[in-house]
C-alpha positions as CSV (number, residue, x, y, z in Angstrom):
1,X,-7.4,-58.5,24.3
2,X,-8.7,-56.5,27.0
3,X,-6.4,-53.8,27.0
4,X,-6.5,-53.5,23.3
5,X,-10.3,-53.0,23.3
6,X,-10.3,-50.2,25.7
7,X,-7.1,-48.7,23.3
8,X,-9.7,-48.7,20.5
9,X,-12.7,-47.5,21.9
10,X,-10.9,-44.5,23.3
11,X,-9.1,-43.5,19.9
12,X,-12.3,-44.2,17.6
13,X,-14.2,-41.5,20.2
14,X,-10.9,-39.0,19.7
15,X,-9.6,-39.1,16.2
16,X,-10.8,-37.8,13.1
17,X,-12.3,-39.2,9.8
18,X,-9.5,-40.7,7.9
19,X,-10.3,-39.5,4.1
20,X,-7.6,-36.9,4.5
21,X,-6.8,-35.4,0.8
22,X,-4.4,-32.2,0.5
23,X,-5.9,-29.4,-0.6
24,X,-5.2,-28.6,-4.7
25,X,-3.8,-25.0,-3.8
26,X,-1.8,-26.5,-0.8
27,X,2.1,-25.1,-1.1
28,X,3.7,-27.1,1.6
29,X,4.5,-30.5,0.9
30,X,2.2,-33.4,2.4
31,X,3.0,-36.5,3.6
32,X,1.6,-39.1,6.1
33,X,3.0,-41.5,8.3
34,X,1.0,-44.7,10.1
35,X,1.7,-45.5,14.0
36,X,0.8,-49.5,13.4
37,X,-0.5,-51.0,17.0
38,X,-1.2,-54.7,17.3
39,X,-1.2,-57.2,20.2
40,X,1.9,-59.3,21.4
41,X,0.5,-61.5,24.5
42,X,-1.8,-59.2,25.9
43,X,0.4,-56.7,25.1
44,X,-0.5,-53.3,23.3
45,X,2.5,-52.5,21.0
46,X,3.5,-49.8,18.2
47,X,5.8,-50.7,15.6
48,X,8.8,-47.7,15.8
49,X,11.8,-47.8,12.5
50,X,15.2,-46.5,12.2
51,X,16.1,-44.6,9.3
52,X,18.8,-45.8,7.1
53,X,21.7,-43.3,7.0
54,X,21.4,-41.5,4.0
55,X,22.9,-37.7,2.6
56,X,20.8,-35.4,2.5
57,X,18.3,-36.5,4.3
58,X,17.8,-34.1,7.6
59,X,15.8,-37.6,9.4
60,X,18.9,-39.7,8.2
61,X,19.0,-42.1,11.0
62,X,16.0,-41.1,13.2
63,X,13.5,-43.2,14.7
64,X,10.7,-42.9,13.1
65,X,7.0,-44.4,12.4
66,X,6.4,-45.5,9.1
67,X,5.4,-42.9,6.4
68,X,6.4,-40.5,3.6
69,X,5.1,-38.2,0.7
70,X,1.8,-37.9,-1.0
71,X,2.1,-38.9,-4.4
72,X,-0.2,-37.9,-7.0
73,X,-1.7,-41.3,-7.4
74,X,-2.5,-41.4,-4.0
75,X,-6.4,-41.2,-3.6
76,X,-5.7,-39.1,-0.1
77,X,-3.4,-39.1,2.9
78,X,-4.5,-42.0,4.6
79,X,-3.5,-44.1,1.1
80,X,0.0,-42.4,1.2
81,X,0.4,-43.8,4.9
82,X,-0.5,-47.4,4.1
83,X,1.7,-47.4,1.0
84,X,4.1,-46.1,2.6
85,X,3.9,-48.5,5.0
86,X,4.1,-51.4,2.8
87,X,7.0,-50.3,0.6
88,X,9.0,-49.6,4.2
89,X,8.1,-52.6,6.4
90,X,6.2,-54.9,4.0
91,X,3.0,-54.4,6.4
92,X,-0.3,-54.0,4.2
93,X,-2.9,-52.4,6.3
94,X,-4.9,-51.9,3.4
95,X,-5.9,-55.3,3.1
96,X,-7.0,-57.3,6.5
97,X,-5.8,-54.4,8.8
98,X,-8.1,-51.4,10.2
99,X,-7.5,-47.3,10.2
100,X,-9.0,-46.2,13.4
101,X,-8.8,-42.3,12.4
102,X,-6.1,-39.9,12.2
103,X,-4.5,-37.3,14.5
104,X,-4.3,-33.4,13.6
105,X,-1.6,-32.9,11.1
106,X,1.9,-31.3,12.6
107,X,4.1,-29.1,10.4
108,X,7.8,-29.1,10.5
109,X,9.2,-26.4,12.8
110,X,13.0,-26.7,12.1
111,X,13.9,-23.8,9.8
112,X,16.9,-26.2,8.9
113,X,14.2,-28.9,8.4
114,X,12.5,-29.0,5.0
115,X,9.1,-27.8,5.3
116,X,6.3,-30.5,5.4
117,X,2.8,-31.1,6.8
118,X,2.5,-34.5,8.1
119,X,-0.8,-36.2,9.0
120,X,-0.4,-39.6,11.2
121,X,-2.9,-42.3,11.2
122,X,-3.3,-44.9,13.6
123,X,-4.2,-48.3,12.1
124,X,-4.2,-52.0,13.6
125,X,-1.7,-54.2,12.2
126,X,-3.4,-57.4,10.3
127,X,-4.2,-60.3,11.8
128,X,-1.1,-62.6,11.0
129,X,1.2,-59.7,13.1
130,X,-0.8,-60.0,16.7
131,X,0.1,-62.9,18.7
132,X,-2.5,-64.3,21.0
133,X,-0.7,-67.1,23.0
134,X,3.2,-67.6,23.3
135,X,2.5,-71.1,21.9
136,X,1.2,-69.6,18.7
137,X,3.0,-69.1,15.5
138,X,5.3,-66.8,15.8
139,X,4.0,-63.4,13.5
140,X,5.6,-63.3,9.9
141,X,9.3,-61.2,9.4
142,X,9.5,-57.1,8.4
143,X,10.0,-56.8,4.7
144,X,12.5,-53.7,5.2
145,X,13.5,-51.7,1.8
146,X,16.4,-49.3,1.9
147,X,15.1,-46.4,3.3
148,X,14.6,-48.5,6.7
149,X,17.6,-49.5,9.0
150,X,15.5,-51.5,11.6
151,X,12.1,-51.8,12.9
152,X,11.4,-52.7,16.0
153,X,8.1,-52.9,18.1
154,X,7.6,-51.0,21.3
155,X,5.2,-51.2,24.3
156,X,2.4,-48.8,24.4
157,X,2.7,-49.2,28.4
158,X,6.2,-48.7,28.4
159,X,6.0,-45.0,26.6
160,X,3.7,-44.2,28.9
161,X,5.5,-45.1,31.8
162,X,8.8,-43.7,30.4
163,X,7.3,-40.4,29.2
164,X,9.5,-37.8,27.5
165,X,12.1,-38.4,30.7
166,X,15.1,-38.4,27.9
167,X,16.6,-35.2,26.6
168,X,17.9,-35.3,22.9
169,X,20.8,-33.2,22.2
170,X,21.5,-31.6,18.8
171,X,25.0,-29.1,18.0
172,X,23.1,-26.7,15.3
173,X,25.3,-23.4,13.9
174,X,27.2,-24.2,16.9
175,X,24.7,-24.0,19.4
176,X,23.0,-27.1,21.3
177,X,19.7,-27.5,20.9
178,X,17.4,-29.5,23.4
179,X,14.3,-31.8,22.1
180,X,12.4,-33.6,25.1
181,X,12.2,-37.4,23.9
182,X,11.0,-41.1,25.0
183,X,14.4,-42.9,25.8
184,X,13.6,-46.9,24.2
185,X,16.7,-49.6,24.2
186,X,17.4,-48.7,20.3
187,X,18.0,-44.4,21.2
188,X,15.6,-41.7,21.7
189,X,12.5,-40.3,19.9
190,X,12.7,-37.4,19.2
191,X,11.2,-34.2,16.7
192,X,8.1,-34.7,14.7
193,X,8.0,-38.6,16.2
194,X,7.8,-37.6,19.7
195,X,5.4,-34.9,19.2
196,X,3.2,-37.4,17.1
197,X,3.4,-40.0,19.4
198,X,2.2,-37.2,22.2
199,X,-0.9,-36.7,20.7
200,X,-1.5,-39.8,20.0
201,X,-0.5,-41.2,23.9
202,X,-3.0,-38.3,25.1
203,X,-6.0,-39.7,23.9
204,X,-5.5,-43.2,26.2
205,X,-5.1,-41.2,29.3
């Protein structure tokens, strides 16, 4: 668990406070999404999901992180992550897991995109989803609801080594466009994701 001590101590010295609530006179729409790490035999991993096709939604089919909008009933941001998070993948961080902080909140940049502030937080997974030794029980199966294709888990070491060395391309009113993005066996992340994951791969240098 070495490696995933020295992950923590770095992010709870660079994030933020995670009592995030929108502000009552905000106009753009808030939402928040959770980058889930836990530890796979010594290994450091983040918990990545493919979006279920869908019309009308401009992420149809992205990889994501787990996430949506703030719902009135939502005591603040960080509460929209973890139910989001539940409802998605069937992971409830909210009871046995941990919210180390949040990173700044990104806005969409897309003008085709709908407009949306989105404030990640970075949690650790609960206890029955880390697995110490291979000859341990194996951690329990994603609970996936419709909005979620797959879900997959993905190195922390391996983003890092891969970087954004993949180049997403995108035919938009007939012109390519070109998003830098981190190439993983199940297509590349891209858009908000990549720039979340960014941040969030910064503070462990």
């Amino acid at each position: 668990m070495v490696e995933f001590a020295s992950i923590r101590e770095k992010l709870e010295l660079g994030l933020s406070p995670a009592d995030e609530v929108p502000s009552p006179g905000t106009k753009i729409k808030q939402a928040a999404v959770a980058l889930i790490l836990r530890q796979h035999l010594g290994i450091a991993e983040l918990l990545i999901i493919k979006r279920s096709p869908a019309s009308g939604d401009y992420w149809s089919g992205n990889l994501a992180l787990p996430g949506g909008r703030h719902q009135p009933n939502d005591a603040n941001l960080c509460a929209t992550a973890l139910r989001e998070t539940f409802e998605e993948v069937g992971i409830d961080c909210a009871s046995g897991g941990r919210v180390l902080g949040r990173l700044n909140t990104i806005e969409t940049t897309n003008p085709r995109a709908p407009k949306v502030a989105v404030t990640p937080f970075v949690t650790i997974a609960p206890p029955a989803y880390h697995q110490i030794a291979s000859a341990g029980m194996e951690p329990p199966a994603l609970t996936l609801n419709h909005e979620v294709a797959a879900a997959f888990w993905v190195p922390l070491s391996l983003l890092k080594e891969k970087g954004r060395s993949e180049v997403f391309r995108l035919i938009i009113e007939d012109q390519e466009r070109e998003w830098m993005a981190y190439p993983t066996v199940h297509g590349p992340i891209w858009g908000m994701t990549e720039r979340i994951l960014t941040s969030f791969l910064s503070l462990l240098d």
